[in-house]
C-alpha positions as CSV (number, residue, x, y, z in Angstrom):
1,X,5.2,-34.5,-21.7
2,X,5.1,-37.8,-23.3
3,X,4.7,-40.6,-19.7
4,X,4.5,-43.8,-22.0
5,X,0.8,-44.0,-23.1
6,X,-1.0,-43.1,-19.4
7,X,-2.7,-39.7,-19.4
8,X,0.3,-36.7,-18.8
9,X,0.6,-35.4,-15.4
10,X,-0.1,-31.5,-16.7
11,X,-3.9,-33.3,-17.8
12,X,-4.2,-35.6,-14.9
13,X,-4.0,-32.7,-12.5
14,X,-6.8,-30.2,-11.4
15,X,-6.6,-26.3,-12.9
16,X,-7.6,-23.8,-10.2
17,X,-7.2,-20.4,-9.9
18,X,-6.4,-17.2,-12.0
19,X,-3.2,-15.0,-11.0
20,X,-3.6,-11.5,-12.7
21,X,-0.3,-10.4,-13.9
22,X,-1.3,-6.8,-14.1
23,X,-2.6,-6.5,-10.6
24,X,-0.9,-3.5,-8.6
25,X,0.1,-4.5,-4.8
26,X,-0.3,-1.5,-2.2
27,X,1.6,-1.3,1.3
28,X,-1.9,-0.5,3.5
29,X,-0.5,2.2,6.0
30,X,-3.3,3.8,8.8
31,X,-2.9,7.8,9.4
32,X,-3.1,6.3,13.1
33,X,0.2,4.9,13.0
34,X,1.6,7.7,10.8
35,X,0.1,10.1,13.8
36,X,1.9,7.9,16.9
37,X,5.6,7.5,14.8
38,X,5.9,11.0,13.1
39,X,6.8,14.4,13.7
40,X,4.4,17.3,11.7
41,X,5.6,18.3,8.6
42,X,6.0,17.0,5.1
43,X,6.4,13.3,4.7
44,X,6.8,10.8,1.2
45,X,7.3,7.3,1.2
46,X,11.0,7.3,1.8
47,X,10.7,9.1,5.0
48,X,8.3,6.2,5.9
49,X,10.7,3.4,5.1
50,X,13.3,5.4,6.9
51,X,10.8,5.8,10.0
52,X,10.2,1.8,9.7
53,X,6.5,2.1,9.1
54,X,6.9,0.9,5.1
55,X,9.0,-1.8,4.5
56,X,11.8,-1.7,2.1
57,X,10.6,-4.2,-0.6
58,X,7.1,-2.2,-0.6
59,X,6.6,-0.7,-4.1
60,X,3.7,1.2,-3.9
61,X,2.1,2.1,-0.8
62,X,-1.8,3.0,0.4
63,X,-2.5,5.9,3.1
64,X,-5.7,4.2,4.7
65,X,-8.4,6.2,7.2
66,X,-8.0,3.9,10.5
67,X,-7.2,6.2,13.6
68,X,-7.3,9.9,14.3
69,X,-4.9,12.8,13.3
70,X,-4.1,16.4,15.3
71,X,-0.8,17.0,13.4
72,X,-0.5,18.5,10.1
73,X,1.2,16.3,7.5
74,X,1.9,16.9,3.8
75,X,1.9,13.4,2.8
76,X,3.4,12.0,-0.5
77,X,2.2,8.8,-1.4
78,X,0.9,6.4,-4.2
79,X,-2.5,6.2,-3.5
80,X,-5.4,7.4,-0.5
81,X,-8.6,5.9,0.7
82,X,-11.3,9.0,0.8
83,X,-11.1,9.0,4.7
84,X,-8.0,9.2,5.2
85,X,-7.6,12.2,2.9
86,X,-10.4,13.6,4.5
87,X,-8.4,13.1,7.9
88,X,-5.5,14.7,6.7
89,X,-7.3,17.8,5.3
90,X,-9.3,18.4,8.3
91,X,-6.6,18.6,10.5
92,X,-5.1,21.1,8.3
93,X,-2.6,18.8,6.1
94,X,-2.9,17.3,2.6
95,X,-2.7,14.3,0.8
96,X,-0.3,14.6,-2.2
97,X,-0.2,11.7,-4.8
98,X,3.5,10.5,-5.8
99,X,4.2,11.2,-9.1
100,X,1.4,13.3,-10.1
């Protein structure tokens, strides 16, 4: 740390910005694009990676309300938005949370 007597370069820089350690990352997924890749039936997150709609290297991953559903999915997941579950439920499916 010590440059010889002119101010270090960890003090002569600017300090910006906060990076929570603790925040938790979601994959965002639409019930749209759920509607257009999948077959009816029961569904969790590994059958999305598997159907290519969730990456590999997602950990957690988000069902979101964008687009329209007519099948009926059971759907595992880590975490809803409220129209989205509402979706699912009126078309006669339900939203399940992983783990829970």
């Amino acid at each position: 740390g010590f440059e010889g007597g002119q101010i270090p370069m960890q003090r002569r820089l600017p300090k910006r910005g906060f990076k929570n350690a603790f925040r938790v990352e979601y994959f965002a997924l639409n019930v749209g694009d759920i509607e257009e890749t999948c077959e009816a039936g029961s569904l969790d997150v590994v059958a999305l990676k598997a159907a290519g709609l969730v990456p590999r290297s997602a950990d957690k991953v988000k069902i979101l309300g964008t687009g329209d559903v007519t099948k009926k999915f059971v759907i595992k997941a880590d975490a809803f938005s409220g129209s989205a579950k509402e979706k699912l439920e009126k078309a006669g499916g339900t939203a399940e949370i992983a783990g829970a």
